[in-house]
SEKOLTI-999650 format. One record per atom (N, C-alpha, C): residue number from 1; x, y, z. Coordinates in steps of 0.02 Angstrom, whole numbers, plus 50000, padded with zeros to 5 digits. Layout:
<nodes>
NODE resi     u     v     w
NODE  NUM     X     Y     Z
...
</nodes>
This chain:
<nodes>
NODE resi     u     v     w
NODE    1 50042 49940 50000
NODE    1 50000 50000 50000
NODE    1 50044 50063 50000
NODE    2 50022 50123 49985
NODE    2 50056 50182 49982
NODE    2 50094 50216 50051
NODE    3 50144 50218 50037
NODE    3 50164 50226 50097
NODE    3 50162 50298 50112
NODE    4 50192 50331 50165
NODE    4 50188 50409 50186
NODE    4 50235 50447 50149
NODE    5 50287 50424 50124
NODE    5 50313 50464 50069
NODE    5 50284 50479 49995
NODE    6 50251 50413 49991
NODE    6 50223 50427 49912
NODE    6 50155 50489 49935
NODE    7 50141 50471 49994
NODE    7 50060 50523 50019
NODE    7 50081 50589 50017
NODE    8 50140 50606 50048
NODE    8 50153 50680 50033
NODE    8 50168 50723 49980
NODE    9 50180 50693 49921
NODE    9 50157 50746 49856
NODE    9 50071 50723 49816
NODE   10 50041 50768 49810
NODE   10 49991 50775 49806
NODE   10 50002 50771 49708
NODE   11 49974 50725 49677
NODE   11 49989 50736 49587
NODE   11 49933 50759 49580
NODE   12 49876 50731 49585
NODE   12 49804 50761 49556
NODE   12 49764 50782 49614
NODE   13 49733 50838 49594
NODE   13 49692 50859 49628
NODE   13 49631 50913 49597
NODE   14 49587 50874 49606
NODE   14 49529 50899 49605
NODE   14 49472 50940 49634
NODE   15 49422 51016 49630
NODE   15 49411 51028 49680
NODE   15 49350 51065 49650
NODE   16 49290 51040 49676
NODE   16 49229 51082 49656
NODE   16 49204 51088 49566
NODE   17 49234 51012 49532
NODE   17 49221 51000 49468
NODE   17 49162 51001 49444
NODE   18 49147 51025 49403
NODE   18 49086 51021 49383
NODE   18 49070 51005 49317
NODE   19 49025 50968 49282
NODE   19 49026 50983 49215
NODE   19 48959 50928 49178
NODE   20 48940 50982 49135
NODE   20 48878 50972 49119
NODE   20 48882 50951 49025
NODE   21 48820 50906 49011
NODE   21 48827 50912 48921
NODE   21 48748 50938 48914
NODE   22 48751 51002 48893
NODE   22 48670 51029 48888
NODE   22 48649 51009 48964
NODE   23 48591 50987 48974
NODE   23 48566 50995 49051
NODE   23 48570 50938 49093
NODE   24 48604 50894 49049
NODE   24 48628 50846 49104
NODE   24 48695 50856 49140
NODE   25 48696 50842 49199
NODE   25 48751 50873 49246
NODE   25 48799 50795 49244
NODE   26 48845 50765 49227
NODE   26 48876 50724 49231
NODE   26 48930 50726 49260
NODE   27 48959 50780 49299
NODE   27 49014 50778 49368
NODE   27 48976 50853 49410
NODE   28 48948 50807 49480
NODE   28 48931 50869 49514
NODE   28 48966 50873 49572
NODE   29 49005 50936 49572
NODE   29 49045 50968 49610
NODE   29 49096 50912 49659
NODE   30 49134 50868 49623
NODE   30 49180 50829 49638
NODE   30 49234 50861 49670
NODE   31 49263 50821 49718
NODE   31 49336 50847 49749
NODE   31 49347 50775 49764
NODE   32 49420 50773 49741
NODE   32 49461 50707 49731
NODE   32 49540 50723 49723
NODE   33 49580 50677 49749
NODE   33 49652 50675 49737
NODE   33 49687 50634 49748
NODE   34 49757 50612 49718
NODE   34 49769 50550 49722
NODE   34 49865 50559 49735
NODE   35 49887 50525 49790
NODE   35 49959 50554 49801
NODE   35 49999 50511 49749
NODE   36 50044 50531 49758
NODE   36 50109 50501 49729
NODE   36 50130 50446 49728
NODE   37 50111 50391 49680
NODE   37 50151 50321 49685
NODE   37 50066 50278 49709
NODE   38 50009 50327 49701
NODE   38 49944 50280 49708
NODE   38 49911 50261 49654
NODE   39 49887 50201 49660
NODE   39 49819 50186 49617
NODE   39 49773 50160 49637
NODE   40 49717 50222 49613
NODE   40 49649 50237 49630
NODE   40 49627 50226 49563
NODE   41 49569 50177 49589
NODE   41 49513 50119 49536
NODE   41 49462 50188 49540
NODE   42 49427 50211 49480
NODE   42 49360 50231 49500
NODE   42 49303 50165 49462
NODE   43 49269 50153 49513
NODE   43 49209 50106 49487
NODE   43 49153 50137 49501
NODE   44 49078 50120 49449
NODE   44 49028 50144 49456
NODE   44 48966 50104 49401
NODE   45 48915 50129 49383
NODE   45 48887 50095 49339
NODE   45 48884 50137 49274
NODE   46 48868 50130 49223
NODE   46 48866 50156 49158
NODE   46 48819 50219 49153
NODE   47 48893 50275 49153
NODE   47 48835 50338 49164
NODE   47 48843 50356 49215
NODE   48 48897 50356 49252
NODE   48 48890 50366 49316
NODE   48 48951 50458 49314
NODE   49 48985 50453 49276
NODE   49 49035 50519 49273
NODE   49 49105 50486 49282
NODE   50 49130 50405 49278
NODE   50 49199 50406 49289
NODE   50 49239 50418 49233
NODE   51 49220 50405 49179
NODE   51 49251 50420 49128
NODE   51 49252 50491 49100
NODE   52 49210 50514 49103
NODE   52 49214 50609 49109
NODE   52 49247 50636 49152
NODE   53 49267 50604 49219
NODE   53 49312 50630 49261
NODE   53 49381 50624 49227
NODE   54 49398 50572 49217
NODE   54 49476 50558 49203
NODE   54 49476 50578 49138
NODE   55 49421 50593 49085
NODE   55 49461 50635 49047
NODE   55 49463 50703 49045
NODE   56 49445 50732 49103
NODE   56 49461 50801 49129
NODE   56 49519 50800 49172
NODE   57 49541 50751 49177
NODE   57 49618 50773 49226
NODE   57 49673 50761 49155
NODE   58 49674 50775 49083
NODE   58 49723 50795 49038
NODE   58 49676 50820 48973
NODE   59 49610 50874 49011
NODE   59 49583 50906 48972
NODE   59 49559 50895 48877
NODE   60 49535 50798 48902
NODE   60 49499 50794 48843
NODE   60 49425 50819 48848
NODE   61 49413 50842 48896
NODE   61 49346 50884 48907
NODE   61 49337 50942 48959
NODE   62 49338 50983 48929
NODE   62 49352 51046 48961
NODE   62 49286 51039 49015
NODE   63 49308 51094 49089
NODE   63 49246 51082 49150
NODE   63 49210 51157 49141
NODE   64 49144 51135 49173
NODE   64 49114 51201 49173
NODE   64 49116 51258 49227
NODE   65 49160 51218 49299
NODE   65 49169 51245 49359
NODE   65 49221 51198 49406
NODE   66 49263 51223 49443
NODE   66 49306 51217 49476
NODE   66 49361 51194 49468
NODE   67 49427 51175 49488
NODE   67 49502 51154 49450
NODE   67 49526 51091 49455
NODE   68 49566 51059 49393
NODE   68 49577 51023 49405
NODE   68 49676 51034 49403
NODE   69 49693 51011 49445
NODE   69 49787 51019 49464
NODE   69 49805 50931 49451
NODE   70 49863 50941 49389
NODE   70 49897 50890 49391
NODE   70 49990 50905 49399
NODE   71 50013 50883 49431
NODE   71 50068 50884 49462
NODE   71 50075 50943 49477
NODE   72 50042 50990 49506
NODE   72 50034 51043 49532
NODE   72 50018 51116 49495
NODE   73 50000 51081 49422
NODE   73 49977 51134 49369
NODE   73 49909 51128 49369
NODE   74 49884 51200 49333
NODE   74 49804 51195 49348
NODE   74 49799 51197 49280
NODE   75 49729 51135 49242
NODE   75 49742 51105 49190
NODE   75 49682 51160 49137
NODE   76 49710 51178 49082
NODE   76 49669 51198 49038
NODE   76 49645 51267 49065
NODE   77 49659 51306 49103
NODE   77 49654 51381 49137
NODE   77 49723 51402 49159
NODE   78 49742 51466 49127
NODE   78 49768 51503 49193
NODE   78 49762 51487 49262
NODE   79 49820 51518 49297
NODE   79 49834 51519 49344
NODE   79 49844 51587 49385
NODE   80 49808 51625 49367
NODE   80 49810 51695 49377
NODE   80 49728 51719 49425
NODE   81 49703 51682 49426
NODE   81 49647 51716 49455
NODE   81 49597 51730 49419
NODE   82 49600 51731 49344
NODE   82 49566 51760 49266
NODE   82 49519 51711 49232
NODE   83 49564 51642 49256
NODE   83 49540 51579 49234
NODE   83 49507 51576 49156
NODE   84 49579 51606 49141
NODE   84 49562 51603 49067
NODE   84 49586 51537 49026
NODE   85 49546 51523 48962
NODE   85 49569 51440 48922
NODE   85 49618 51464 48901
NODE   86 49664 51423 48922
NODE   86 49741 51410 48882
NODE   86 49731 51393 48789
NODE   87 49777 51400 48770
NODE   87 49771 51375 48708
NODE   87 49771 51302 48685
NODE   88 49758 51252 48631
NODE   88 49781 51211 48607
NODE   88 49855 51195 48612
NODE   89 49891 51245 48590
NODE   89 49963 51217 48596
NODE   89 49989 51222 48661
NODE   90 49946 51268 48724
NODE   90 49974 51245 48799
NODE   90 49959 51202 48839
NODE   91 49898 51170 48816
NODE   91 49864 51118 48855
NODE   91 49918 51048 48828
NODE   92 49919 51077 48760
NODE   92 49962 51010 48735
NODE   92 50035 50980 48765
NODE   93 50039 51026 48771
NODE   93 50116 51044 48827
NODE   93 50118 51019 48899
NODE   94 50045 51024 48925
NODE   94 50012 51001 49000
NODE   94 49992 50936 49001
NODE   95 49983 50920 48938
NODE   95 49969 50852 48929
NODE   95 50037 50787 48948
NODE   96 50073 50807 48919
NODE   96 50141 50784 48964
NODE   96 50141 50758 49025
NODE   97 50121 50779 49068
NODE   97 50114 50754 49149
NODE   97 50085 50680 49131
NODE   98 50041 50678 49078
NODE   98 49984 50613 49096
NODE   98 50002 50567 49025
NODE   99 50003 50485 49032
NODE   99 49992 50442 48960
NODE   99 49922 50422 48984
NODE  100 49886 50396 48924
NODE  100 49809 50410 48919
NODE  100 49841 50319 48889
NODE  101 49781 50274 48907
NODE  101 49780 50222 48895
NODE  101 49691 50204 48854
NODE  102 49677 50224 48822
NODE  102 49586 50204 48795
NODE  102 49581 50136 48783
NODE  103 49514 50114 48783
NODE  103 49466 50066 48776
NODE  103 49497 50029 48705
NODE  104 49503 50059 48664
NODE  104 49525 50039 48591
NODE  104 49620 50085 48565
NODE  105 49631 50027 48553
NODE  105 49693 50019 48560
NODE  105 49737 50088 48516
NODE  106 49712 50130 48477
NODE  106 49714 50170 48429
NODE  106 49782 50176 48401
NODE  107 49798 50125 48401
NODE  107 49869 50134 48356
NODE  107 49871 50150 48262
NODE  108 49929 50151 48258
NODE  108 49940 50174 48204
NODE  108 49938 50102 48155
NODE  109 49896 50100 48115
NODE  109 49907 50034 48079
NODE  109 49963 50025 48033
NODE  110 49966 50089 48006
NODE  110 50042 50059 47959
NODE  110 50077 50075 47982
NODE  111 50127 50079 48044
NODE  111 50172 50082 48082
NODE  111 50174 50023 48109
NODE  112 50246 49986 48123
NODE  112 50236 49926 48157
NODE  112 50259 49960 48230
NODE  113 50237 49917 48267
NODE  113 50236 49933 48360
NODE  113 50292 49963 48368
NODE  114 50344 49944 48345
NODE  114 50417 49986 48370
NODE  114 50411 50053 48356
NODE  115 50381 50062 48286
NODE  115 50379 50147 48266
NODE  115 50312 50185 48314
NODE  116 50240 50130 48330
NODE  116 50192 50169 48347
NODE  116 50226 50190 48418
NODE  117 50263 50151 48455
NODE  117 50300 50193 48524
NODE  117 50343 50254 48475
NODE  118 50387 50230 48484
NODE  118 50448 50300 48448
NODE  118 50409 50355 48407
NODE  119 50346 50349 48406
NODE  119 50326 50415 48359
NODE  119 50308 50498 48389
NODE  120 50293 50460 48454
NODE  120 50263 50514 48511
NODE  120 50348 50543 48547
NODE  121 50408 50514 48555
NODE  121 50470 50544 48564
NODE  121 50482 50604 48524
NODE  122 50474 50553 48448
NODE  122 50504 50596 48403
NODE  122 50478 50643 48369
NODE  123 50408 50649 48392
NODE  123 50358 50708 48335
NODE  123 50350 50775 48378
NODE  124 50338 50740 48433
NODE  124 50317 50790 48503
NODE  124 50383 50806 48541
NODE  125 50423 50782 48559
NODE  125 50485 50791 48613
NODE  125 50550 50809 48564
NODE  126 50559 50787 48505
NODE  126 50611 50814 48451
NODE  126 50673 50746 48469
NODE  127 50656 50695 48519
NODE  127 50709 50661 48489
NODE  127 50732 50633 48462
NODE  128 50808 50613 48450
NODE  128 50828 50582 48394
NODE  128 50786 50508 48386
NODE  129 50798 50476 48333
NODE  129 50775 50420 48302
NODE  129 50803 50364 48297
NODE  130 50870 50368 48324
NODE  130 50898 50314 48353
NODE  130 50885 50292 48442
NODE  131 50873 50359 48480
NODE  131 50865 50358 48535
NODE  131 50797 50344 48565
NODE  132 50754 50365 48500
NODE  132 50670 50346 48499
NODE  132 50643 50280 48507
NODE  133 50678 50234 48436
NODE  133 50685 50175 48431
NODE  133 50724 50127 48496
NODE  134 50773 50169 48531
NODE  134 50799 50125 48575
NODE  134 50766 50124 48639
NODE  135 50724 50186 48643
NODE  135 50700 50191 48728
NODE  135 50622 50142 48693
NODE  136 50598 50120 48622
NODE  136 50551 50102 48629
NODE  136 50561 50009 48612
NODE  137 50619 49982 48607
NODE  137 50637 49921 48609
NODE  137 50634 49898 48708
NODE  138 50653 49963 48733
NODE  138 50673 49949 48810
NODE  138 50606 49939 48828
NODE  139 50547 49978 48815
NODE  139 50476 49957 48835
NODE  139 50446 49904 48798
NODE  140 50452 49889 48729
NODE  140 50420 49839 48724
NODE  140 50447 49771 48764
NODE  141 50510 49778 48776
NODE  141 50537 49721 48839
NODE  141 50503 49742 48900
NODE  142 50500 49777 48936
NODE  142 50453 49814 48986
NODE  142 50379 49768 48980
NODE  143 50331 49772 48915
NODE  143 50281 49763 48917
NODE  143 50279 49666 48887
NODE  144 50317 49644 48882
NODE  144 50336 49560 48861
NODE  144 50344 49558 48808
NODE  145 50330 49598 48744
NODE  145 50326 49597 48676
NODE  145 50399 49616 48647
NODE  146 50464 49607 48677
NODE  146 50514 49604 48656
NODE  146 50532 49602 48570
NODE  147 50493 49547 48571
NODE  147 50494 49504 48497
NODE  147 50464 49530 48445
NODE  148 50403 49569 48463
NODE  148 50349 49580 48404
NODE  148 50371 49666 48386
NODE  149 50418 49702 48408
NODE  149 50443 49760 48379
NODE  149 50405 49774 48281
NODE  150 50431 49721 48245
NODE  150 50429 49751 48192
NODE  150 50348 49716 48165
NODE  151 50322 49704 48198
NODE  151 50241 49671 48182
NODE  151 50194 49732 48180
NODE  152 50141 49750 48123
NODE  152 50119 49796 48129
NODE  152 50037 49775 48175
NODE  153 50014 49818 48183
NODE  153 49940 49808 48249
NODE  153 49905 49734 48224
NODE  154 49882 49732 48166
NODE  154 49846 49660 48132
NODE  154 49894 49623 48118
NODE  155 49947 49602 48153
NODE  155 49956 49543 48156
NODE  155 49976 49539 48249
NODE  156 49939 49591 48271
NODE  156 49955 49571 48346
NODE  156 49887 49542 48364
NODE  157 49881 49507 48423
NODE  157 49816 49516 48450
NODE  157 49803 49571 48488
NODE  158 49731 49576 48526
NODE  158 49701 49602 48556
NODE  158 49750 49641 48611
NODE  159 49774 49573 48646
NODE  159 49815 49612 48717
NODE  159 49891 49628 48672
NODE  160 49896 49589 48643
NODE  160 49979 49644 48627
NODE  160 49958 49691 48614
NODE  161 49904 49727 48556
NODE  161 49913 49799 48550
NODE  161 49900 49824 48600
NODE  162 49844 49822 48643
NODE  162 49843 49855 48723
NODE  162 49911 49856 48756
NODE  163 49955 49802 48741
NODE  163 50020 49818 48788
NODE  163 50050 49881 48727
NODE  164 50059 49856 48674
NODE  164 50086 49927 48648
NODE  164 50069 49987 48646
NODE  165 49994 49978 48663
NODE  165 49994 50069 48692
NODE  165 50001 50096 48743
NODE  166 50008 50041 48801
NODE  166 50037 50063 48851
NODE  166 50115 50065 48848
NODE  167 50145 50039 48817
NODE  167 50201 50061 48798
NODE  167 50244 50141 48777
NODE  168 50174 50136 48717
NODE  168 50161 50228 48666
NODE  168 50149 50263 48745
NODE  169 50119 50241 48785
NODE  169 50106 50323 48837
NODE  169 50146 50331 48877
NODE  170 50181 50251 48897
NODE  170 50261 50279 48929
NODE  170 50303 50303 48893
NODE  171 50330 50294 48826
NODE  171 50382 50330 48807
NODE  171 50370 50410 48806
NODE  172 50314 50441 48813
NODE  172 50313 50523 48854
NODE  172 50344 50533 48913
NODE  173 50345 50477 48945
NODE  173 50367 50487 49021
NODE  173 50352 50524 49071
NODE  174 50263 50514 49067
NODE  174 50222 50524 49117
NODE  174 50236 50540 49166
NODE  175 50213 50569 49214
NODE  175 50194 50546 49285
NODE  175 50133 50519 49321
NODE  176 50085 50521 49283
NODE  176 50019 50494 49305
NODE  176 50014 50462 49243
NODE  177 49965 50414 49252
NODE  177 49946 50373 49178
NODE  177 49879 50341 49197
NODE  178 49848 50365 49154
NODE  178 49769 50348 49148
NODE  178 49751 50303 49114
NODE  179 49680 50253 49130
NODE  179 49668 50216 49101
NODE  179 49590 50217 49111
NODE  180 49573 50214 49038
NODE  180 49503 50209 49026
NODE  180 49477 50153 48993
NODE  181 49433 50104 49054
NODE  181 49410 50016 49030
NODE  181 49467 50006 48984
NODE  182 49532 49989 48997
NODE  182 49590 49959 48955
NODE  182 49575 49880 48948
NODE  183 49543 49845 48991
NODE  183 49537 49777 48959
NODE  183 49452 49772 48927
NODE  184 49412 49815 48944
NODE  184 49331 49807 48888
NODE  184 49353 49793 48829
NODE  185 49382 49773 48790
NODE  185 49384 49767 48722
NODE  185 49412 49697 48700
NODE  186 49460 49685 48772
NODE  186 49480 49608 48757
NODE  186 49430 49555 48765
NODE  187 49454 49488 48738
NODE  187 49430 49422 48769
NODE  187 49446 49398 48820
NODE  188 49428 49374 48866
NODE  188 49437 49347 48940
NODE  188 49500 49330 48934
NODE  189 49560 49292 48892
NODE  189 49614 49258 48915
NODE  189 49659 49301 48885
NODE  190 49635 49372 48872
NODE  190 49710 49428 48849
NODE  190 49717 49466 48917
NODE  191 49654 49491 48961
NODE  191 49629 49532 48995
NODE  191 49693 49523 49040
NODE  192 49712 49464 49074
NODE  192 49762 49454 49123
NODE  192 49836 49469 49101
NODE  193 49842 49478 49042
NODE  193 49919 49493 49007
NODE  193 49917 49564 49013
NODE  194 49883 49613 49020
NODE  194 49874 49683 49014
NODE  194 49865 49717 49105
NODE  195 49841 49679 49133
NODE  195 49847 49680 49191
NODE  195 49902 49648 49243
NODE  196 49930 49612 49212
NODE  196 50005 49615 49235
NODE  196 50043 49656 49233
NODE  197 50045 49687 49144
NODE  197 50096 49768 49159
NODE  197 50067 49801 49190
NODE  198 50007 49828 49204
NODE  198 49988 49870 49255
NODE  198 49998 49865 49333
NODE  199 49994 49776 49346
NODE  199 50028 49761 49399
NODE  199 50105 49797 49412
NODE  200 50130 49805 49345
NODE  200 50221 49788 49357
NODE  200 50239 49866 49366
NODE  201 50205 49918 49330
NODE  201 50198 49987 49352
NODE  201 50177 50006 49393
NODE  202 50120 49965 49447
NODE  202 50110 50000 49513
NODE  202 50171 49969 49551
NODE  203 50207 49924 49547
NODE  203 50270 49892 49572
NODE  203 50325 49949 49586
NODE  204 50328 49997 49517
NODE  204 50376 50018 49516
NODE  204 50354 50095 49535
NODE  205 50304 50099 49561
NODE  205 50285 50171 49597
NODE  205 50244 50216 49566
NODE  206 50227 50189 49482
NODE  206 50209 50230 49433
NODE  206 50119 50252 49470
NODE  207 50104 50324 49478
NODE  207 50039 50343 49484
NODE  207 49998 50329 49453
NODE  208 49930 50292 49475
NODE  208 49887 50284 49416
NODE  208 49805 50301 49429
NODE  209 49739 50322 49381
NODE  209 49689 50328 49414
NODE  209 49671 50260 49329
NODE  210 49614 50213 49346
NODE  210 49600 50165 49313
NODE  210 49513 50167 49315
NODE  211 49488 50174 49258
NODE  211 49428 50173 49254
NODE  211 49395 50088 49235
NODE  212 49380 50040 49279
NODE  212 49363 49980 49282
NODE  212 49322 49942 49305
NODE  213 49298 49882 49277
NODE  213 49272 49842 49318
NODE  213 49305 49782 49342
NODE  214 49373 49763 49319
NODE  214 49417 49713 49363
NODE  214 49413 49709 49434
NODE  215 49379 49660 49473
NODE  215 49372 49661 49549
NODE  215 49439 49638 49555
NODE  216 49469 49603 49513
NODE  216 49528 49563 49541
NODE  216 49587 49608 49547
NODE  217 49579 49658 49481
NODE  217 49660 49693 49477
NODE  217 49631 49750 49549
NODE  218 49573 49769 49543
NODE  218 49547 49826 49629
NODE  218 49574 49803 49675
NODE  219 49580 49726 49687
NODE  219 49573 49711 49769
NODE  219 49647 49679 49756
NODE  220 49696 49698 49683
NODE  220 49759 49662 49685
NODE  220 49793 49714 49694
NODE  221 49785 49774 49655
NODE  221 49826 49829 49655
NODE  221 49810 49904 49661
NODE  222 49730 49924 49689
NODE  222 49715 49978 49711
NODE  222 49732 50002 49779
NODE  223 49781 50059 49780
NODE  223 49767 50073 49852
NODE  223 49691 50110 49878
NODE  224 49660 50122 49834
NODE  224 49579 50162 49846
NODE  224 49547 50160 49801
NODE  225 49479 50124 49801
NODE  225 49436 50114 49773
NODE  225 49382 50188 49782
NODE  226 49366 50217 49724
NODE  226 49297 50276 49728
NODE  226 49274 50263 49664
NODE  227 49191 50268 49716
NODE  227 49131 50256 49673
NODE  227 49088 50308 49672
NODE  228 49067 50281 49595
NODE  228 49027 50357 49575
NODE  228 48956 50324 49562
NODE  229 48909 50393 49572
NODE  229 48847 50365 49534
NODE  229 48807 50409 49540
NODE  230 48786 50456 49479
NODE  230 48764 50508 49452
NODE  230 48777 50552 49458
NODE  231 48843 50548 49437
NODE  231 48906 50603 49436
NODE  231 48926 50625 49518
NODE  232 48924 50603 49569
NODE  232 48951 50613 49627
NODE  232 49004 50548 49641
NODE  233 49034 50578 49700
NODE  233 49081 50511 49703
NODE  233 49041 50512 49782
NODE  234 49027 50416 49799
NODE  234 48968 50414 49873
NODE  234 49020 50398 49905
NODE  235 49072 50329 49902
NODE  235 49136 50310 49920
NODE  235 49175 50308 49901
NODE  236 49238 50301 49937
NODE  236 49316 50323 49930
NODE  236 49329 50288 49985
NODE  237 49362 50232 49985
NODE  237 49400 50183 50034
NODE  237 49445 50142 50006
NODE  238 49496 50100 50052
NODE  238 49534 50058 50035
NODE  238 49497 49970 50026
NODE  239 49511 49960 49956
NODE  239 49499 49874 49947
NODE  239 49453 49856 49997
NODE  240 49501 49830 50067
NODE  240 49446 49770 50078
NODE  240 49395 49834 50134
NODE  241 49400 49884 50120
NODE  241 49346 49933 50144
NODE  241 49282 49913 50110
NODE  242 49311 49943 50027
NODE  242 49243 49946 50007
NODE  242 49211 49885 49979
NODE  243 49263 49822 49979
NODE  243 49225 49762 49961
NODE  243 49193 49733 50019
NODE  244 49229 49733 50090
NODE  244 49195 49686 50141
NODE  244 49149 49729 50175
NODE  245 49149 49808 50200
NODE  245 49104 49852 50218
NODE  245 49084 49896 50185
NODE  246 49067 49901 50131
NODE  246 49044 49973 50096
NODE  246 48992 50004 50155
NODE  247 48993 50066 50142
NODE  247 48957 50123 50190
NODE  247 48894 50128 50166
NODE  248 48902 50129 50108
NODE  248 48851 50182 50070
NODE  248 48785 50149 50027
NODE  249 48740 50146 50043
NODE  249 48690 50093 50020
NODE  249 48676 50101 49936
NODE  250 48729 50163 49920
NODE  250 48707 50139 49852
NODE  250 48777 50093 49800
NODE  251 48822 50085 49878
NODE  251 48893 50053 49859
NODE  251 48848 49992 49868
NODE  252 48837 49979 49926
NODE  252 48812 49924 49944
NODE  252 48760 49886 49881
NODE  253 48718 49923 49852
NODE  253 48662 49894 49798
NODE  253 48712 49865 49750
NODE  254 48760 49928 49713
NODE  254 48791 49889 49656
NODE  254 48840 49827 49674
NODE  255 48858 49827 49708
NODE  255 48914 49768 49750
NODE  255 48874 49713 49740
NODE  256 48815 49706 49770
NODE  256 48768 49662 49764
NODE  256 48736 49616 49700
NODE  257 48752 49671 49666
NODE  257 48746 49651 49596
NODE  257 48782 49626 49559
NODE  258 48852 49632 49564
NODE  258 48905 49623 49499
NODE  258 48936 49590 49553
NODE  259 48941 49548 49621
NODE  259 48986 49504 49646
NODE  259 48950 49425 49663
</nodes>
């Protein structure tokens, strides 16, 4: 579990979020944060605001009220009091702090895996292309796919390309790394190969917030489970908190359901 050093830097933080599509309110007035070297599961039911949350902490959806701070920057506003929108090319810049992991694997199809990592070094960061290629041979060993470097996406399966895009969002060299339903798309016997590297990055201290329904990887490698449901978050506890006592009777209903 997280210990008191990883607790004292604060990476994300959230505070009085708000955000609406036309008159449905789908994050109401959230405050959330997650320290250094944690991973926090958000679970909920479909529709509930977890996935609108996490993609407001690297401003794939701008909020309609209150801030969101990632590694101590305030994301997609000034910082002046003005709370004015940054531009495209500064948010892009802010985006850095975070690798984004989606549901569908979005790689580059005519690129084979070695180039779809090395492309984000070398397009965005300016580095060289020998050094691109080499920091992205070191992750595909990182992620088990050593071997499949020069294989392009269709001839991988399911979970290799998921490991190669988790690959593509480390070679930014994150500090937080997000994940949105990263195994919904697999078949039951890839799901556990993708959740091992995620295992092997909370190992190594890497911050993470994970949008899921894995009970197994929650109660293997969350230090805090928070649940949402209609755009509020009801609980926020550790594992065997919210699996053996949930508080909250509407933790309690869905628990009931999906265990």
């Amino acid at each position: 579990m997280t210990s008191a050093i990883q607790q004292a830097t604060t990476m994300i933080e959230v505070r009085n979020l708000t955000k609406a599509f036309n008159d449905l309110v789908v994050l109401d007035d959230i405050d959330f944060s997650v320290g250094k070297g944690e991973v926090v599961l958000l679970l909920g039911p479909s529709g509930s605001g977890k996935s609108t949350l996490l993609r407001t902490l690297n401003c794939l959806e701008t909020v309609d009220a209150g801030t969101v701070r990632v590694c101590g920057e305030m994301m997609g506003f000034s910082d002046d009091g003005k709370r004015t929108a940054l531009s495209e090319a500064q948010i892009a810049k802010q985006r850095h702090h975070t690798g984004m992991v989606f549901q569908n694997f979005n790689l580059f199809p005519m690129m084979t895996a070695l180039d779809n990592i090395a492309a984000g070094p070398r397009h965005v960061r300016g580095t060289r292309v020998d050094d691109a290629r080499r920091q992205a041979r070191e992750l595909l060993e990182l992620v088990g796919l050593g071997d499949k470097g020069e294989n392009y996406p269709s001839q991988l399966s399911g979970g290799q390309q998921q490991r190669v895009a988790i690959a593509r969002a480390l070679a930014m060299k994150p500090e937080v790394m997000l994940f949105d339903e990263p195994t919904s798309a697999l078949d039951p016997e890839m799901v556990n190969e993708v959740l091992e590297v995620m295992l092997r990055l909370r190992d190594e201290g890497m911050t993470m917030v994970v949008v899921s329904h894995e009970m197994g990887f929650a109660k293997a490698a969350a230090d805090r489970v928070v649940f949402m449901s209609d755009g509020k978050i009801v609980e926020d506890a550790p594992p065997h908190q919210f699996f053996d006592n949930p508080r909250h009777p509407r933790t309690q209903q869905f628990l009931s359901r999906i265990l």
